[in-house]
N, C-alpha and C positions, 0 to 999 in steps of 0.2 A: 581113508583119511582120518589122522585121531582129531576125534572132539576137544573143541575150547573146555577148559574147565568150569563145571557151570558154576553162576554166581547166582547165588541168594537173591530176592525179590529184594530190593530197597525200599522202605517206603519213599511216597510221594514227596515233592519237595513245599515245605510245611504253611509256604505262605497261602493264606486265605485271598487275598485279593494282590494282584503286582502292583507297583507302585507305577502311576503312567506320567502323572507332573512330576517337575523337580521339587516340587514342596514336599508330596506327598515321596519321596525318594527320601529326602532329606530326612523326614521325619521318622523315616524307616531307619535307617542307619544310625540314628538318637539312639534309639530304641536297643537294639541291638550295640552299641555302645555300653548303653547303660546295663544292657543286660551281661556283660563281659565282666564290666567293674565291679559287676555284687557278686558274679561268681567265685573274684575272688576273695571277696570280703566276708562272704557268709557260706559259700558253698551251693551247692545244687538245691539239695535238699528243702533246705530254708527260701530256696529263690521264690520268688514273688510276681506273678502279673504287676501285680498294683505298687508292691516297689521298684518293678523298674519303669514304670510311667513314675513315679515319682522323682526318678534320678535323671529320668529323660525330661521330665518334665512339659508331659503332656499326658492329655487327660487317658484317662482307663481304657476310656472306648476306643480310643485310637491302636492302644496294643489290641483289644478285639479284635479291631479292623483286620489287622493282619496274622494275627495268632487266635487259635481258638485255647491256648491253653504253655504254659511254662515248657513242658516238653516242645513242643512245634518250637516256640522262640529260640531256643536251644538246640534244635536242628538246622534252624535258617543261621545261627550264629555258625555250628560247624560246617554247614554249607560255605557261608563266606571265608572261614577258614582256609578250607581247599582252596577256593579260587585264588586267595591270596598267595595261596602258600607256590600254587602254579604259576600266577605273576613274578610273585620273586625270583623263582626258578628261570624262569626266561629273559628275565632280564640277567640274570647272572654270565648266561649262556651262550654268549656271543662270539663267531667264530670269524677270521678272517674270509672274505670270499673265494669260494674255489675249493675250502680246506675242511675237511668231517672235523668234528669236535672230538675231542678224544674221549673213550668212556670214561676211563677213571677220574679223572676232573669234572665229569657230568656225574658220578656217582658223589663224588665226594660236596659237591652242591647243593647234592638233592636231601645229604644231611647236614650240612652245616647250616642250611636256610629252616631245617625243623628246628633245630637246636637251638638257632636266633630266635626264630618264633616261638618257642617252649623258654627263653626266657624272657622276651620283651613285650610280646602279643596278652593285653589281656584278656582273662577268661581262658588262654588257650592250654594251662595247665587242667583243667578239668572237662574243657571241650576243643578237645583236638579238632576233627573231623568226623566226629559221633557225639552222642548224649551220654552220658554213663549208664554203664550197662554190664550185666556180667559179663566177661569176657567171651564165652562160649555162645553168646548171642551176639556181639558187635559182626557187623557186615560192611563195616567202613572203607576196611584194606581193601577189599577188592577194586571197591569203586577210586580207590586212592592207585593203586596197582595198573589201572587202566589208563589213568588218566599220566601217570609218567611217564608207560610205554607209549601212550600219544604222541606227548610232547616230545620225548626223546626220539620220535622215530626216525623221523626227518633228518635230523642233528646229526644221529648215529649209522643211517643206512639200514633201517631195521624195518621188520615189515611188522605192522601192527597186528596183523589177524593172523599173524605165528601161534599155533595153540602153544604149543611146548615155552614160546619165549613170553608167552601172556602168564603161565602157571610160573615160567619163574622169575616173571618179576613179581608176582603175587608171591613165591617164598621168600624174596628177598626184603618184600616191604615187611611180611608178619615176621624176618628174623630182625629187620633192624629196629620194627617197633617192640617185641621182647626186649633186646639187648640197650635200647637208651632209656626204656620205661625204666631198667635195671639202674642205668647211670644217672638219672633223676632221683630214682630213692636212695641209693648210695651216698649224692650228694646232691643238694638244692641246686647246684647252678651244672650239673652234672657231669659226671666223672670223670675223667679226660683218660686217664685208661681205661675205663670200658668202651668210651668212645671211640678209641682208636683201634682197639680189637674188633668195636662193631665193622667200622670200616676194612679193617685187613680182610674180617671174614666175607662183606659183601665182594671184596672183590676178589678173592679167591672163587666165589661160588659160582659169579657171572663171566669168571673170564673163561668159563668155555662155553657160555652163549654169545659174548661181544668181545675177546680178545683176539 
């Protein structure tokens, strides 16, 4: 039987303590708020513990509470990312009952909701669903990659613990994330022909896994 393709260890998921009241929720998501908005105002680099308790506007220790440090807060922000980015998805996805959704309208979703997010979502132009990082160390896709064939499985009639269909939606996430990172630097609001090339080629690739 061929093996799953293996995936990279992920680190842990970054928060120090979960948030269990809706205060102490709320005050998380400040937090993370605030921390979105300076990303894009100053960049990573420059980001700050203590400026985004400033923007969130609450005290220091509270981002300790829950981060021990800029990177972690940055992780938990691309954390919510993905989950967002999989709500949207689902909501989008809605099929008559009785009736499979058709792939190519589920592919074509699965980028136009990055795309809306890469231009309205703040922070999300420098924290997709990872922290920055040289490329050849990000491990994000995979865990991005899995989480589509999740969702879509259902949808599509697809079996989730397909090695072969888990490796190629893992080439199709790392060829669509190449090809729109292309159409974002090409153009700020990004480039509507390489977008549509991104798309012809994903679904030239997967239609002899789901056609």
């Amino acid at each position: 039987m061929q093996q799953p393709t293996p995936r990279p260890d992920r680190p842990p998921r970054s928060l120090r303590r979960a948030p269990v009241q809706r205060r102490s929720a709320q005050r998380l998501a400040r937090i993370l708020d605030a921390c979105a908005e300076l990303l894009d105002e100053t960049g990573y680099e420059d980001l700050s513990t203590r400026a985004v308790a400033g923007r969130a506007g609450v005290p220091i220790g509270s981002v300790y509470r829950f981060f021990p440090n800029k990177r972690a807060m940055a992780e938990a922000l691309a954390h919510r990312n993905l989950d967002a980015y999989a709500d949207r998805i689902t909501a989008r996805l809605t099929a008559p009952e009785g009736q499979r959704l058709e792939w190519r309208r589920a592919m074509d979703v699965v980028v136009d909701e990055y795309l809306a997010m890469k231009r309205t979502v703040p922070g999300f132009a420098l924290v997709e669903f990872t922290v920055p990082a040289p490329r050849e160390s990000r491990q994000a896709n995979y865990e991005v990659a899995d989480r589509l064939l999740a969702l879509l499985a259902g949808r599509l009639g697809l079996d989730p613990a397909d090695a072969r269909l888990r490796t190629a939606f893992l080439v199709g996430v790392e060829t669509a994330d190449a090809l729109l990172q292309l159409a974002f630097r090409v153009d700020s609001a990004g480039d509507p022909a390489i977008v549509a090339e991104a798309k012809s080629l994903l679904r030239a690739y997967l239609s002899q896994y789901l056609g």
